[in-house]
PQR file of N, CA, C, O and H, with PARSE charges and radii, in Angstrom:
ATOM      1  N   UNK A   1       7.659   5.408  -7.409 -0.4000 1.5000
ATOM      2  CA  UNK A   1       7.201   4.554  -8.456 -0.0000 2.0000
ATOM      3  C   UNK A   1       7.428   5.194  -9.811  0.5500 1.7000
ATOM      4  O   UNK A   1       7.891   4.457 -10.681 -0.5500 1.4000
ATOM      5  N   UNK A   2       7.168   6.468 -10.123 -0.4000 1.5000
ATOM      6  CA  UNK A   2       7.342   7.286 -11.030 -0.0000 2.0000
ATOM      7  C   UNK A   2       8.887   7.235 -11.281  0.5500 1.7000
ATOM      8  O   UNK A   2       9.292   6.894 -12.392 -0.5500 1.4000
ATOM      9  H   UNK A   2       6.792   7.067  -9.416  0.4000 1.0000
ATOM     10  N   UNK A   3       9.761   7.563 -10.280 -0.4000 1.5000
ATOM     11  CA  UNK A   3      10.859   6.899 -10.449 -0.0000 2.0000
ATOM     12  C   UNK A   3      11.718   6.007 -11.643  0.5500 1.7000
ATOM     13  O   UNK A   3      12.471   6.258 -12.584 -0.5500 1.4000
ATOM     14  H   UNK A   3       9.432   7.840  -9.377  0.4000 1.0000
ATOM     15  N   UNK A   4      11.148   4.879 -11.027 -0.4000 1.5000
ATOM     16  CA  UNK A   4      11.369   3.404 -11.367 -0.0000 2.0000
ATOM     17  C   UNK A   4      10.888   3.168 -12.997  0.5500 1.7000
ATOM     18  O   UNK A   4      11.493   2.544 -13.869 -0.5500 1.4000
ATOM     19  H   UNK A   4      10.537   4.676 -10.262  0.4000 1.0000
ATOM     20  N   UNK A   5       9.688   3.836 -13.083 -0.4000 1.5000
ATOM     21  CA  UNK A   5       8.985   3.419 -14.510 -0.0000 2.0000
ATOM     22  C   UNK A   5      10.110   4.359 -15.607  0.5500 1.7000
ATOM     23  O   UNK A   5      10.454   3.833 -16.666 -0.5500 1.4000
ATOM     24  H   UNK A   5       9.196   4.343 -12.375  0.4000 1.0000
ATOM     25  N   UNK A   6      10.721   6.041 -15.155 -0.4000 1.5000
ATOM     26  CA  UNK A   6      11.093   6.575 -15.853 -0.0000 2.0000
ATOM     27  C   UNK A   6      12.813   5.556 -16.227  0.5500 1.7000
ATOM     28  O   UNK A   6      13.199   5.559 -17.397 -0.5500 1.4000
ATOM     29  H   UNK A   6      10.442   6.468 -14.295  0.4000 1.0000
ATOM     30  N   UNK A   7      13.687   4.763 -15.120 -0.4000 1.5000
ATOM     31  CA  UNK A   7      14.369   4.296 -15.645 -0.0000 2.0000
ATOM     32  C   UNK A   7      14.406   2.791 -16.376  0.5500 1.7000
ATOM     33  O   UNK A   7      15.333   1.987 -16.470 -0.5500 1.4000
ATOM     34  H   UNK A   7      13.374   4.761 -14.170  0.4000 1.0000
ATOM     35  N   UNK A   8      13.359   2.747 -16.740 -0.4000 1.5000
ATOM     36  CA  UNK A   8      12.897   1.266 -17.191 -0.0000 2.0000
ATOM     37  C   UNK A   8      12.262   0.262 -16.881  0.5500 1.7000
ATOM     38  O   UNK A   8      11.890  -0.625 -17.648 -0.5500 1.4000
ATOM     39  H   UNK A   8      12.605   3.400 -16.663  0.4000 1.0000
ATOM     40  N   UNK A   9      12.078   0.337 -15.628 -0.4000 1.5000
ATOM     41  CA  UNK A   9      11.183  -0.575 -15.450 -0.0000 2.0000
ATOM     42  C   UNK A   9       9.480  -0.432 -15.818  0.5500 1.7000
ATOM     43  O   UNK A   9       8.936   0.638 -16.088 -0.5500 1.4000
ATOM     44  H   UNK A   9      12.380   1.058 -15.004  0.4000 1.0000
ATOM     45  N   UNK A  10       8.978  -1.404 -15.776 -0.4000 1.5000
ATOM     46  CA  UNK A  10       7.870  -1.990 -15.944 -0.0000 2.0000
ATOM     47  C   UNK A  10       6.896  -1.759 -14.766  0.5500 1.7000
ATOM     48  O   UNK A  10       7.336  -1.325 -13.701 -0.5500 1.4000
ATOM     49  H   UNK A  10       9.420  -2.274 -15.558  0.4000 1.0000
ATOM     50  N   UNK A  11       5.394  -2.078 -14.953 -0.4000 1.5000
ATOM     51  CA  UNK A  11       4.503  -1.746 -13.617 -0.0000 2.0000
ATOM     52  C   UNK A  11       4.434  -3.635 -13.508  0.5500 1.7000
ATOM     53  O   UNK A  11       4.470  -4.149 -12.390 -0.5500 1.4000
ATOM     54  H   UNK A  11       5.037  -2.430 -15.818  0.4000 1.0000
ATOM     55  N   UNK A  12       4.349  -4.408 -14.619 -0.4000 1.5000
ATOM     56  CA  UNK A  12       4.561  -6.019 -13.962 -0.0000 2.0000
ATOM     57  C   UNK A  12       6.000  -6.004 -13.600  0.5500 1.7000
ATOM     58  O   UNK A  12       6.377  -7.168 -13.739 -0.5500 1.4000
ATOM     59  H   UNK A  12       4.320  -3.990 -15.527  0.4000 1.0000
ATOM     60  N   UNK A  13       7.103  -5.186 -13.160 -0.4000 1.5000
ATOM     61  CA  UNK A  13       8.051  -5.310 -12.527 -0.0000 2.0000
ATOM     62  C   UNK A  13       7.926  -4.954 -11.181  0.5500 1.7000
ATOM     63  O   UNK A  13       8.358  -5.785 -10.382 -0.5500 1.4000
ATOM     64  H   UNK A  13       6.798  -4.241 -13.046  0.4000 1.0000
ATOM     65  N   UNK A  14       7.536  -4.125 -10.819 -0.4000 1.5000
ATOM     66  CA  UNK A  14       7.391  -3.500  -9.815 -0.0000 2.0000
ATOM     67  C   UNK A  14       6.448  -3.724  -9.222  0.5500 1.7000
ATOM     68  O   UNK A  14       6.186  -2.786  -8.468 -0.5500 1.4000
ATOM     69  H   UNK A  14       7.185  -3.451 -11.469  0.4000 1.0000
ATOM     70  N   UNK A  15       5.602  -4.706  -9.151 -0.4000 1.5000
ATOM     71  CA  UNK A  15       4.406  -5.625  -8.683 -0.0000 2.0000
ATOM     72  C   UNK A  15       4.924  -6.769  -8.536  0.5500 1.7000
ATOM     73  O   UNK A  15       4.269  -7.528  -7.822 -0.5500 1.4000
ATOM     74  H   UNK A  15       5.814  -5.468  -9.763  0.4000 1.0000
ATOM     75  N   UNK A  16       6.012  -7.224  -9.021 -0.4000 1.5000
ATOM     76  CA  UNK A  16       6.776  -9.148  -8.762 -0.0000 2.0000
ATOM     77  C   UNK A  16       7.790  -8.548  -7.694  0.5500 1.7000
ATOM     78  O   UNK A  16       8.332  -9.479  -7.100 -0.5500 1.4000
ATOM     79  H   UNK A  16       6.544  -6.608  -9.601  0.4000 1.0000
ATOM     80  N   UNK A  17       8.286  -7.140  -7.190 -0.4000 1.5000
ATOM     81  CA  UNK A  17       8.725  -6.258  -6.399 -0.0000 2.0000
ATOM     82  C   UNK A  17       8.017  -6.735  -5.099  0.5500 1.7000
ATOM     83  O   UNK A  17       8.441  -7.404  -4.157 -0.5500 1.4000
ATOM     84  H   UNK A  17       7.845  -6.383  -7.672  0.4000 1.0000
ATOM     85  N   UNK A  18       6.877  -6.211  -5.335 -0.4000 1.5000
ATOM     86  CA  UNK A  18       6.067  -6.274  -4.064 -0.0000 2.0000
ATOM     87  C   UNK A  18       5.544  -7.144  -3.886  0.5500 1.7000
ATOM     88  O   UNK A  18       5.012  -7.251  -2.781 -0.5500 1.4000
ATOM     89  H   UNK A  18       6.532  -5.668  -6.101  0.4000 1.0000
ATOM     90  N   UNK A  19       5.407  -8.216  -4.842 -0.4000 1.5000
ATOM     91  CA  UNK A  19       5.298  -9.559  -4.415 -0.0000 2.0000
ATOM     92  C   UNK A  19       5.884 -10.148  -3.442  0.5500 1.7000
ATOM     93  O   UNK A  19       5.457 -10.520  -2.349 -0.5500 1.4000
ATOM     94  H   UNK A  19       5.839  -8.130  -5.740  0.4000 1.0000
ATOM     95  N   UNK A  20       7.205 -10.224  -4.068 -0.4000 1.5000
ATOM     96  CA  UNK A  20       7.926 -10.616  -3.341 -0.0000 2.0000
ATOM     97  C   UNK A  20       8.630  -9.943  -1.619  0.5500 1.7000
ATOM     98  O   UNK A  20       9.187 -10.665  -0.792 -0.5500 1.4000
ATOM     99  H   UNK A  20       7.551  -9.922  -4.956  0.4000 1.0000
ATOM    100  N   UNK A  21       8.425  -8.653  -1.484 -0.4000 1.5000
ATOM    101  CA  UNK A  21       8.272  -8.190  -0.391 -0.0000 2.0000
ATOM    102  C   UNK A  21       7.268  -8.372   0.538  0.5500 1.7000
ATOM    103  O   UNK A  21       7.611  -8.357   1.720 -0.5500 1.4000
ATOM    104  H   UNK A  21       7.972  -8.067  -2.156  0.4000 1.0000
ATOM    105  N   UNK A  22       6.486  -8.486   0.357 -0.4000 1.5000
ATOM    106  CA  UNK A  22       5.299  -8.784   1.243 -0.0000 2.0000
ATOM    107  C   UNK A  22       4.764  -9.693   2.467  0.5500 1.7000
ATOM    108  O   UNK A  22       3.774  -9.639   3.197 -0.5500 1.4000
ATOM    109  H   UNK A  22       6.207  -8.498  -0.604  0.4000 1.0000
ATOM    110  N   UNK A  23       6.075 -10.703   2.334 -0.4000 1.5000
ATOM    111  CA  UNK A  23       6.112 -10.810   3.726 -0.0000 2.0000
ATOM    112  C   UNK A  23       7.652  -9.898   4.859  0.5500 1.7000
ATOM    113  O   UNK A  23       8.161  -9.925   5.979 -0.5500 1.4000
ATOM    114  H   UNK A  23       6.879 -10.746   1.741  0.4000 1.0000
ATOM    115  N   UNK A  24       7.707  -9.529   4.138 -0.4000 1.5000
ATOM    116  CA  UNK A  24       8.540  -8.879   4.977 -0.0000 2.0000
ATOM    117  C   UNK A  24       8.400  -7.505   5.706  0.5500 1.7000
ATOM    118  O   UNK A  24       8.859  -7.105   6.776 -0.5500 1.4000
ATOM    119  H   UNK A  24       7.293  -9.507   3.228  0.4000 1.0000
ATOM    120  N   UNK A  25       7.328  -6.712   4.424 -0.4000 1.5000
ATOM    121  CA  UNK A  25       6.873  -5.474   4.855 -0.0000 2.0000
ATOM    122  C   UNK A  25       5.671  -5.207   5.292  0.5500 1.7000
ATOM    123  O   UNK A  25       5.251  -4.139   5.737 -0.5500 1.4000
ATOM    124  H   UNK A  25       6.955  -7.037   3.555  0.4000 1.0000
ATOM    125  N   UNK A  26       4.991  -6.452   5.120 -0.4000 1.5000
ATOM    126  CA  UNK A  26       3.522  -6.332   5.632 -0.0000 2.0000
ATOM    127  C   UNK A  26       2.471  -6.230   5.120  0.5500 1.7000
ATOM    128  O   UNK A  26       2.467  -5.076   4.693 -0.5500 1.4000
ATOM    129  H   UNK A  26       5.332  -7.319   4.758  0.4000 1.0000
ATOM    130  N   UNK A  27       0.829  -7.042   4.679 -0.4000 1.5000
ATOM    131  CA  UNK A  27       0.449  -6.933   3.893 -0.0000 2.0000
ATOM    132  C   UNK A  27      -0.559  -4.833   3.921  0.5500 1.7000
ATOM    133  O   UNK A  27      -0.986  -4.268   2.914 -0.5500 1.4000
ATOM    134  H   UNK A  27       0.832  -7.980   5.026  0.4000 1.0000
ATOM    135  N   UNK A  28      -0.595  -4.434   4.944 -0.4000 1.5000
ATOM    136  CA  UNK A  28      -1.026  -3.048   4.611 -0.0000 2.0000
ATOM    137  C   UNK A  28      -0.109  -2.246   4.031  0.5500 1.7000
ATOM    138  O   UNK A  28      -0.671  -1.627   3.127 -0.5500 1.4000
ATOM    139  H   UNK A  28      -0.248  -4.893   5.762  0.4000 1.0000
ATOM    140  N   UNK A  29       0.915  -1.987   4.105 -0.4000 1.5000
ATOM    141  CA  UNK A  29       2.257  -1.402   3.346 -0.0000 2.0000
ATOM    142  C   UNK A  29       1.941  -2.236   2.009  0.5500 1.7000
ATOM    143  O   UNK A  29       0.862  -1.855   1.556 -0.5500 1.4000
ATOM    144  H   UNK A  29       1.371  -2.490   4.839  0.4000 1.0000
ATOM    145  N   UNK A  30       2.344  -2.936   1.468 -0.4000 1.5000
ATOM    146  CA  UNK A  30       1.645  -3.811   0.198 -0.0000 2.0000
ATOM    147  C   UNK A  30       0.758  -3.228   0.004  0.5500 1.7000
ATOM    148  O   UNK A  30       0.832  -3.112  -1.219 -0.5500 1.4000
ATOM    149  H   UNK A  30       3.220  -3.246   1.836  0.4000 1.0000
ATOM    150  N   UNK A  31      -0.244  -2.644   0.342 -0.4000 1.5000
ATOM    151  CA  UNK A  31      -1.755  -2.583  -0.563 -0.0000 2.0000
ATOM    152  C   UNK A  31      -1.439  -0.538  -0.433  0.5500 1.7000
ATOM    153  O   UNK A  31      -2.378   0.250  -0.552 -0.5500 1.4000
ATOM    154  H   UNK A  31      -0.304  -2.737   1.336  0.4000 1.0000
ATOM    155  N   UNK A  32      -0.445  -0.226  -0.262 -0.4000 1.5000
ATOM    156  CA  UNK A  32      -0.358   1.045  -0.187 -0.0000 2.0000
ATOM    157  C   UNK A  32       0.486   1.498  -1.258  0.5500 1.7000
ATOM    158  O   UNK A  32       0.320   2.540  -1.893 -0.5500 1.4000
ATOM    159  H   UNK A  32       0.317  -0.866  -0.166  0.4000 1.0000
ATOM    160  N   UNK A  33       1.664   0.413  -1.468 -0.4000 1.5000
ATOM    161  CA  UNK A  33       2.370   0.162  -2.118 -0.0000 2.0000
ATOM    162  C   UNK A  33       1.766   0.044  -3.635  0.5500 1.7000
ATOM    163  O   UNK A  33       2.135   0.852  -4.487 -0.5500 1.4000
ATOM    164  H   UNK A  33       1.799  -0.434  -0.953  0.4000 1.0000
ATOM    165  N   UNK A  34       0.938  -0.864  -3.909 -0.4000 1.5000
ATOM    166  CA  UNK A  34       0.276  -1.126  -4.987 -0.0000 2.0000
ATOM    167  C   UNK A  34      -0.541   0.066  -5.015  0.5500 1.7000
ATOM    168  O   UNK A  34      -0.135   0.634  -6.028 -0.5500 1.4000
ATOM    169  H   UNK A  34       0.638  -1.521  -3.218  0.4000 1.0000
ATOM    170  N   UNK A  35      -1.424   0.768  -4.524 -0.4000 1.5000
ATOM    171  CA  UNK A  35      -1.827   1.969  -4.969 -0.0000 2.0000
ATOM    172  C   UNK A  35      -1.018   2.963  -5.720  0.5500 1.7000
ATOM    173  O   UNK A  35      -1.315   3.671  -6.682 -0.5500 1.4000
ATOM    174  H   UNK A  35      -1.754   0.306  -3.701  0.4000 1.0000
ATOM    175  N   UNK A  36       0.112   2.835  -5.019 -0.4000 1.5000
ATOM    176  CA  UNK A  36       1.471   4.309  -5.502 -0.0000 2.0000
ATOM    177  C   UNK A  36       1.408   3.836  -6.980  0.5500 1.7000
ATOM    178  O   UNK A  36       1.364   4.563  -7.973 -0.5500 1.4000
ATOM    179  H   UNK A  36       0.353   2.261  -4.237  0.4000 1.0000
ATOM    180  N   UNK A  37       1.413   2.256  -6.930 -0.4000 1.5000
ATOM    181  CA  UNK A  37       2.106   1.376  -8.739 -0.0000 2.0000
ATOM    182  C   UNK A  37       1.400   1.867  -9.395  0.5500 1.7000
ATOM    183  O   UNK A  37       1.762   2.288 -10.494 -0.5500 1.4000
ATOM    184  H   UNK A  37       1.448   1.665  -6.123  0.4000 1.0000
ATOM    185  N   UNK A  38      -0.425   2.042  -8.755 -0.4000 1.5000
ATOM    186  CA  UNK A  38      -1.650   2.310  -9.686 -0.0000 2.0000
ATOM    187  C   UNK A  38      -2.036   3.774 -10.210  0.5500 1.7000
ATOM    188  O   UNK A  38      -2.550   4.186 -11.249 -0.5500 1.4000
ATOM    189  H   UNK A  38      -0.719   1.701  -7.863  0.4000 1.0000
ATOM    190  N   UNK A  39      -1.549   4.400  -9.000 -0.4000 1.5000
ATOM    191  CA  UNK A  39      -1.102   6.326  -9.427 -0.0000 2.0000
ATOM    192  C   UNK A  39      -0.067   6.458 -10.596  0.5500 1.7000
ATOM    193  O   UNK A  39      -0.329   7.010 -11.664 -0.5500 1.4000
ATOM    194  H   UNK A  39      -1.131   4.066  -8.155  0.4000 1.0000
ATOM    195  N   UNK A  40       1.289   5.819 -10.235 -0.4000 1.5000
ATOM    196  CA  UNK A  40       1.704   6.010 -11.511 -0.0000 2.0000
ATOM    197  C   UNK A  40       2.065   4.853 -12.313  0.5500 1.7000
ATOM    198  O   UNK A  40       3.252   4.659 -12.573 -0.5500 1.4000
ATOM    199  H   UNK A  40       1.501   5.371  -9.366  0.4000 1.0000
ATOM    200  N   UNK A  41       1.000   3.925 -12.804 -0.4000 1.5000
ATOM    201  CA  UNK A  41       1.099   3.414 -13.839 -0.0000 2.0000
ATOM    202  C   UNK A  41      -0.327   2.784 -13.808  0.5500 1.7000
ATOM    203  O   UNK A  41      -0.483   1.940 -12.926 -0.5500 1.4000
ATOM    204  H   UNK A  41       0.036   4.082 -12.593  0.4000 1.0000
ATOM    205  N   UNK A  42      -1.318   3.024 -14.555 -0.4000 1.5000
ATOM    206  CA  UNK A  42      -2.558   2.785 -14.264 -0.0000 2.0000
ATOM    207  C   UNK A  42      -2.968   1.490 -15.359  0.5500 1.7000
ATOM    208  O   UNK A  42      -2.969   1.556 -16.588 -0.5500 1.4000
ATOM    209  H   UNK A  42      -1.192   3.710 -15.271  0.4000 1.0000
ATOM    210  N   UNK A  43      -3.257   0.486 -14.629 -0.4000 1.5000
ATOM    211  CA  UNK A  43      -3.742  -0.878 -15.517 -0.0000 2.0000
ATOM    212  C   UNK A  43      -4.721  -0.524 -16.444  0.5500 1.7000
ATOM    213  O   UNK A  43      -5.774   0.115 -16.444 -0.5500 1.4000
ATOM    214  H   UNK A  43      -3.256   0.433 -13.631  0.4000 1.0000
ATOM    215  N   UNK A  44      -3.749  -1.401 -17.557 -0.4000 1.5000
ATOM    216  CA  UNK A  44      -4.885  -0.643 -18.627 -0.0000 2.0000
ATOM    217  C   UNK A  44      -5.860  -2.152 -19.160  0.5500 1.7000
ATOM    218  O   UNK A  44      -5.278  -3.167 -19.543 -0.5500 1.4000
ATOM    219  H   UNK A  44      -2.894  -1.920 -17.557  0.4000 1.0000
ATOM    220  N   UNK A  45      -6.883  -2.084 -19.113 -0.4000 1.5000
ATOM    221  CA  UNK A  45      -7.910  -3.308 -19.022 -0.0000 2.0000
ATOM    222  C   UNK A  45      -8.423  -2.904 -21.080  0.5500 1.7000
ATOM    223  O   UNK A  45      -8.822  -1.939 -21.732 -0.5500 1.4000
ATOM    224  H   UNK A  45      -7.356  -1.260 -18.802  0.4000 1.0000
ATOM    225  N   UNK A  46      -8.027  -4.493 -21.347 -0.4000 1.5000
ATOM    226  CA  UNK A  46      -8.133  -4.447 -22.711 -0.0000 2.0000
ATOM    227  C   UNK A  46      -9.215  -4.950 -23.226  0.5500 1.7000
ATOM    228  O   UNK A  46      -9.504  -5.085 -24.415 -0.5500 1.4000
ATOM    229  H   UNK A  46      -7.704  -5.278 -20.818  0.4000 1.0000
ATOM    230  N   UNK A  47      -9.992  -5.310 -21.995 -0.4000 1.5000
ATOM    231  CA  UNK A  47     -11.231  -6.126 -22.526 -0.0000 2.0000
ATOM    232  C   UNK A  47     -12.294  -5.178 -22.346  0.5500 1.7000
ATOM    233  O   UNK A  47     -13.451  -5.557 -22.531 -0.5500 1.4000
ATOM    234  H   UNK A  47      -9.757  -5.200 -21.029  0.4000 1.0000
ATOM    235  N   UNK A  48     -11.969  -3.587 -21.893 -0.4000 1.5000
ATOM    236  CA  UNK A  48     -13.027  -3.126 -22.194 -0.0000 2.0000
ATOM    237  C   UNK A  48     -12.912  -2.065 -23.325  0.5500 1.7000
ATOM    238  O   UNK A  48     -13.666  -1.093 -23.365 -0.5500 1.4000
ATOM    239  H   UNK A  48     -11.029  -3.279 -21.742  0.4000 1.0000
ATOM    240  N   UNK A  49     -11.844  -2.314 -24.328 -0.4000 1.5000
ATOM    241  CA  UNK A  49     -11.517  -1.734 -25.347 -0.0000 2.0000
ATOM    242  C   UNK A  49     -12.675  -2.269 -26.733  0.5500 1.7000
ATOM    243  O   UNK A  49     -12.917  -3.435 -27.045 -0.5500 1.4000
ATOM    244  H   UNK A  49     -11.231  -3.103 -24.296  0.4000 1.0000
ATOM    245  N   UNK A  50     -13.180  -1.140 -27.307 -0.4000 1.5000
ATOM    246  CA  UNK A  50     -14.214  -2.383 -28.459 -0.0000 2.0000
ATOM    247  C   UNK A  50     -13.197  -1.862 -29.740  0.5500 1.7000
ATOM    248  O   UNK A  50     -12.464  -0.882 -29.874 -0.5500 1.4000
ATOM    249  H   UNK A  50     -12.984  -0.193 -27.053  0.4000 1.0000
ATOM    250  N   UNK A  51     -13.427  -2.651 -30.326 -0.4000 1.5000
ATOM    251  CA  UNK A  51     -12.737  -2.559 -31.585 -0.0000 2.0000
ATOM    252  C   UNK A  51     -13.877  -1.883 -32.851  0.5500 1.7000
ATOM    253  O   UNK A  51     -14.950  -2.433 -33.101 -0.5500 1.4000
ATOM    254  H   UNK A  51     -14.022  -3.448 -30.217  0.4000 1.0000
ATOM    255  N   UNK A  52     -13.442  -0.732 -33.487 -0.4000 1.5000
ATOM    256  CA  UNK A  52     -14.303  -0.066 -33.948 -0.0000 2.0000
ATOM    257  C   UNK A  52     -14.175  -0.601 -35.726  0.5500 1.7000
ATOM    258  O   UNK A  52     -14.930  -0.121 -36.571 -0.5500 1.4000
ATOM    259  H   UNK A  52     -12.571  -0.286 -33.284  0.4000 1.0000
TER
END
């Protein structure tokens, strides 16, 4: 995953990735998969940002 992000891609790329794999690889591989995305590229949640 670290990989992927260093040659350009995106973590909403690489999640429409495993979207779209997921029936093919299985949904536990998928949710293992999405962990690796979340190790290296960690969602960044803007709504718990306050504006100072």
């Amino acid at each position: 995953m670290a990989a992927n992000l260093h040659v350009g891609n995106t973590r909403a790329d690489l999640i429409t990735v495993l979207t779209a794999l997921l029936p093919f690889i299985g949904y536990p591989r998928t949710l293992n998969a999405l962990a690796a995305v979340n190790d290296a590229a960690p969602a960044t949640d803007i709504s718990s940002k306050k504006d100072s």
